[in-house]
N, C-alpha and C positions, 0 to 999 in steps of 0.2 A: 486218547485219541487226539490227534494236533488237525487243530480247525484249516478249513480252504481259507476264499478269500471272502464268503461266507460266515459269517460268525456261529460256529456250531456243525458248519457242513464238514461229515470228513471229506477230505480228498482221494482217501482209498477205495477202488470199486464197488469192492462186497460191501465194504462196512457204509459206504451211500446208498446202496440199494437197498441194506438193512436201514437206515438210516430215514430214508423217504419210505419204507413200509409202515416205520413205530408213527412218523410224522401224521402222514396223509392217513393211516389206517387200513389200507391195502396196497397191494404188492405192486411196483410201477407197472409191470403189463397187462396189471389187470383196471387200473386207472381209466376212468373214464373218457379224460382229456388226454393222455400220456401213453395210453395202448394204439396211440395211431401209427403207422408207419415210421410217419417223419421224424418219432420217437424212438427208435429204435436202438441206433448208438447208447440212447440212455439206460437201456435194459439190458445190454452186452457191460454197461458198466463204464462208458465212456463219458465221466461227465466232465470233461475239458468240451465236448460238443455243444453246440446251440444250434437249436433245430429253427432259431430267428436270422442265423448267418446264413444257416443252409437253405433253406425255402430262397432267400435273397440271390444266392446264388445259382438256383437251380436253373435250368433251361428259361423256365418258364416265370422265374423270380426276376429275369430282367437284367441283372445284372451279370451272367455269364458273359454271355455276347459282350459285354460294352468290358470287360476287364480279357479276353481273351483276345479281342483285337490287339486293347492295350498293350497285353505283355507281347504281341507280335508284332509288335508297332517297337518294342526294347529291341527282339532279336529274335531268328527263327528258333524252333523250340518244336520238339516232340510233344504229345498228347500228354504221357506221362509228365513232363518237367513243366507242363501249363497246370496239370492238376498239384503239382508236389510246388510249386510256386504261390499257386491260391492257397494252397492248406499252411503255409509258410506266412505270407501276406495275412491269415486270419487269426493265428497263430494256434492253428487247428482246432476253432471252433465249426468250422464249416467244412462239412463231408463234399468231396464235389466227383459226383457219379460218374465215371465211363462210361455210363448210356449213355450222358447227357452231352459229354464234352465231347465224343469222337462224330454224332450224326451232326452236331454244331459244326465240327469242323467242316464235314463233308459237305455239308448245305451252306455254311461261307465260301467252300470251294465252287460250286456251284452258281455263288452270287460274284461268284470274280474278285472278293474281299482275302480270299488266300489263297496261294499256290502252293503242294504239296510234291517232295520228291524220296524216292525209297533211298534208306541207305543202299541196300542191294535189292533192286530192280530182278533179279534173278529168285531172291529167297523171301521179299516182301518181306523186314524182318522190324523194319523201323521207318517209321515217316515224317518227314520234317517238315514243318508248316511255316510258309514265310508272307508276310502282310503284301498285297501289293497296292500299288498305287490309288487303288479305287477303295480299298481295304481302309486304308489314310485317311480318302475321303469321308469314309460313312465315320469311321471312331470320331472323326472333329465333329458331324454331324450328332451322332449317339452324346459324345460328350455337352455339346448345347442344348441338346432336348433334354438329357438324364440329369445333370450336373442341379440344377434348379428343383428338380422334382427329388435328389436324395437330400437335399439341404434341407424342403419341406417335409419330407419322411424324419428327418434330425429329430426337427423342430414339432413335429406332433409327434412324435415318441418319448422327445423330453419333457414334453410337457405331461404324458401320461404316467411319466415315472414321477414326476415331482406329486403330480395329483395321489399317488398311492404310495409315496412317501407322508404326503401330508394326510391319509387317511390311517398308516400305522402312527404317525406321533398323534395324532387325537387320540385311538386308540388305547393307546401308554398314558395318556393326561388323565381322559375316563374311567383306566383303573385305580 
């Protein structure tokens, strides 16, 4: 079995869900912490996923909004090529819903931050979303208030990986 980047983890579906079964001693969906929802990719067997990008990027994780103007703020861009650009950008640790990203778009159409035009207006087949001027405004604005607050997100997350780094090498000295 040739290890992920994990030492020990395979990288194959089955043989990680078999994997995290012998580990933890029951089945990931039936996991007390891991039968949630937001776990779900991992139970289909998708463990390229982190359900810590994904929450980040949901609707409501804050950061959809402030990277969806972004890439509109690059160039106009379909619903699909905003989500196939995020999952590209995470390097597909992060699921990014079509509930989430097309009532986003509607409700930035709404705030005057994007303008939307059909390929064909006749068959409503494709929509194209382009940032407008006000659109500009808020991303500079999003990016001065958010920019500060993910740098401290950084910095107490690294700090809780060092903390439970430093509690597996105690760990290891103890035995």
């Amino acid at each position: 079995m040739e290890a992920s980047s994990e030492e020990g983890v395979p990288p194959d579906p089955a043989q990680w869900r078999a994997y995290f079964s012998r580990f933890m001693d029951t089945p990931l969906h039936r996991h007390w912490l891991f039968k949630a929802r937001r776990f779900r990719p991992w139970h289909a067997g998708d463990i390229a996923f982190n359900p810590f990008v994904s929450v980040l990027l949901s609707k409501s994780g804050g950061l959809l909004p402030l990277f969806t103007l972004h890439l509109l703020d690059q160039a106009p861009r379909y619903g699909h090529e905003i989500m196939a650009t995020l999952a590209e950008h995470t390097a597909q640790h992060g699921m990014v819903n079509p509930a989430a990203v097309y009532p986003l778009l509607a409700e930035m159409e709404e705030q005057g931050f994007v303008v939307s035009e059909w390929d064909d207006p006749v068959k409503r087949t494709r929509r194209r979303y382009t940032i407008t001027e006000a659109g500009r405004e808020e991303l500079a604005r999003l990016k001065a208030i958010m920019r500060p607050k993910l740098r401290e997100a950084i910095d107490v997350l690294q700090d809780l990986i060092e903390e439970l780094e430093d509690d597996t090498e105690e760990e290891s000295e103890n035995d």
